[in-house]
N, C-alpha and C positions, 0 to 999 in steps of 0.2 A: 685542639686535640688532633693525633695524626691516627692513623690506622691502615689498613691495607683490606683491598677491594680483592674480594677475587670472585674468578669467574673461571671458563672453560680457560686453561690454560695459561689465566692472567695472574699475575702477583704484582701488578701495577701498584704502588704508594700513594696515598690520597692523601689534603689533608682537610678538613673538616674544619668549617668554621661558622659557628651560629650570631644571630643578632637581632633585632627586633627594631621595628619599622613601624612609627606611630602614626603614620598619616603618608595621603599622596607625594602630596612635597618632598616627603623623608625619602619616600621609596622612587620618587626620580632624583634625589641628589645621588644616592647609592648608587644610581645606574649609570649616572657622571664621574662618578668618582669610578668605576668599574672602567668603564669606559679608555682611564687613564693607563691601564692595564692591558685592552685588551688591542691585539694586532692580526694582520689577515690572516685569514685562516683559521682562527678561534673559535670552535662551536661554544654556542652556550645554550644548555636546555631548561627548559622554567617547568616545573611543575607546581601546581597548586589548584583547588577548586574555580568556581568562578566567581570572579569579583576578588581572587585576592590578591591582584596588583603585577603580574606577569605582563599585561599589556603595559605598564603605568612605568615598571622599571624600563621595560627597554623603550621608551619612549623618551627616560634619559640617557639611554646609551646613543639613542641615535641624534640627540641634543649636543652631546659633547664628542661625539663623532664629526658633528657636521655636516650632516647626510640634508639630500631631497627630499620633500615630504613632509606630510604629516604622518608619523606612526602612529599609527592605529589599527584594532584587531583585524589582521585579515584572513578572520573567519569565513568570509562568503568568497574569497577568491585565492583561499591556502596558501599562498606565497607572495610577499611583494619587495622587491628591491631597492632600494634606497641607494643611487650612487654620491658619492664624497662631492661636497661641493671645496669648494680653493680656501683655504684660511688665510688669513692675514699675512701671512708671510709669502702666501701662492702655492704651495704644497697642499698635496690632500693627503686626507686618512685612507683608512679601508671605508668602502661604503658597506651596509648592511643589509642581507639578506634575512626577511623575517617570514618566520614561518607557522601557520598554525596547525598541528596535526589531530588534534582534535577528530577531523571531520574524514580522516588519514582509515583504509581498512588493515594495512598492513604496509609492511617495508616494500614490499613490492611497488604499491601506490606513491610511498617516500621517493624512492629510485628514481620513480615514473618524471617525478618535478625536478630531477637533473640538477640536482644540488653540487653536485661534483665539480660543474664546471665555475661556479660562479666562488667555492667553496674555499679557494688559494685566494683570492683575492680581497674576501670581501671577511665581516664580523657573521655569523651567522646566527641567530637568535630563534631557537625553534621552542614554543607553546606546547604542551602538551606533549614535549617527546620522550618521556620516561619511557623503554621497553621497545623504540624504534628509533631515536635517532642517534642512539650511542652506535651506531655499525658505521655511521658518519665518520668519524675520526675517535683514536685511539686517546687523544690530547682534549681535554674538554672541562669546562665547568658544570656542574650539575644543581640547580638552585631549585630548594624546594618552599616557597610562600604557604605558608599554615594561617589562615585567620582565624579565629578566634568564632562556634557557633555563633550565632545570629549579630556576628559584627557588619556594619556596614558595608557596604563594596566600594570598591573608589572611585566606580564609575560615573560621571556628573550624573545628576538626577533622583539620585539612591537616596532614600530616606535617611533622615539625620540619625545619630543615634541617642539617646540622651547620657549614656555615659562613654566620652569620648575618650577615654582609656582601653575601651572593648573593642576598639578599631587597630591592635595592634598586631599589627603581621611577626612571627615567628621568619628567619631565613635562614634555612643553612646552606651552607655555599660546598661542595665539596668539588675541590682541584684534582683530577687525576688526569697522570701522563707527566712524563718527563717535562712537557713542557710550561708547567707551573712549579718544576723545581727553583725555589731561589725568591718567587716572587711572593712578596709576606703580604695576605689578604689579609690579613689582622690590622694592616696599616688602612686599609680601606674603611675598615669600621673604625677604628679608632681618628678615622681624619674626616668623621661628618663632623 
């Protein structure tokens, strides 16, 4: 479904697309198959409680990016960069910049981590930026992970649940900015 965002002087066209995510696995193929979509300079911001898979997606974004590292939450240290390693052919991706603002008091604090510079080059992947990391860029996806009360979290360790249906993540994805004119996320959900 499409609709239109507006804000202080914005009439930007969005387009909205929801899907659901039964498990870890599902929710890093999704972030691979995104991944195929996404080019330097790309903010993408995850919102959702904890435990419902924001770390877990861009862990397949940065799988099929080809990035350094291990992604994982960084919570305790707000930013970490992942540079492109060489693929097969010798060319690299965008590396990725991930970021948890969480722990963030305000956009001044954002600024402070100089996102700017790394922000042309690289995927950017910011946790918790609903309400501060949209002033990033005007062009951006906006994902918000809904789990289901007392569903399990994805994170190793998490108790089992005994109905393994109640683990299924809600996602809606919304595209705004010209720069997601053209590019049909429908096809992303329909090609897990």
């Amino acid at each position: 479904m499409s609709g239109a965002v507006s804000g202080p002087g914005d009439t930007t066209t969005s387009e909205e697309v929801v899907l659901h995510l039964p498990d870890a696995d599902t929710t890093r193929a999704f972030g691979a198959a995104l991944a195929g979509v996404l080019r330097p300079g790309d903010l993408v911001i995850l919102t959702g409680d904890l435990g419902a898979g924001k770390t877990t997606l861009t862990q397949g974004i940065g799988a099929a990016l080809n990035v350094r590292g291990q992604v994982a939450s960084p919570t305790f240290i707000v930013a970490r960069e992942h540079p492109a390693l060489p693929r097969e052919d010798g060319t690299r991706g965008p590396g990725l910049v991930h970021v948890d603002a969480y722990r963030l008091g305000g956009l001044g604090e954002l600024d402070a981590l100089d996102l700017d510079s790394s922000l042309e080059d690289s995927v950017t992947v910011v946790e918790w930026g609903r309400g501060l990391a949209e002033a990033l860029a005007d062009d951006r996806l906006e994902i918000d992970l809904q789990r289901p009360r007392g569903a399990p979290s994805f994170d190793p360790g998490a108790e089992a649940e005994a109905d393994p249906g109640a683990g299924t993540r809600t996602v809606t994805i919304r595209a705004i900015g010209p720069r997601w004119t053209g590019v049909d996320l429908r096809a992303l959900v329909s090609g897990r």
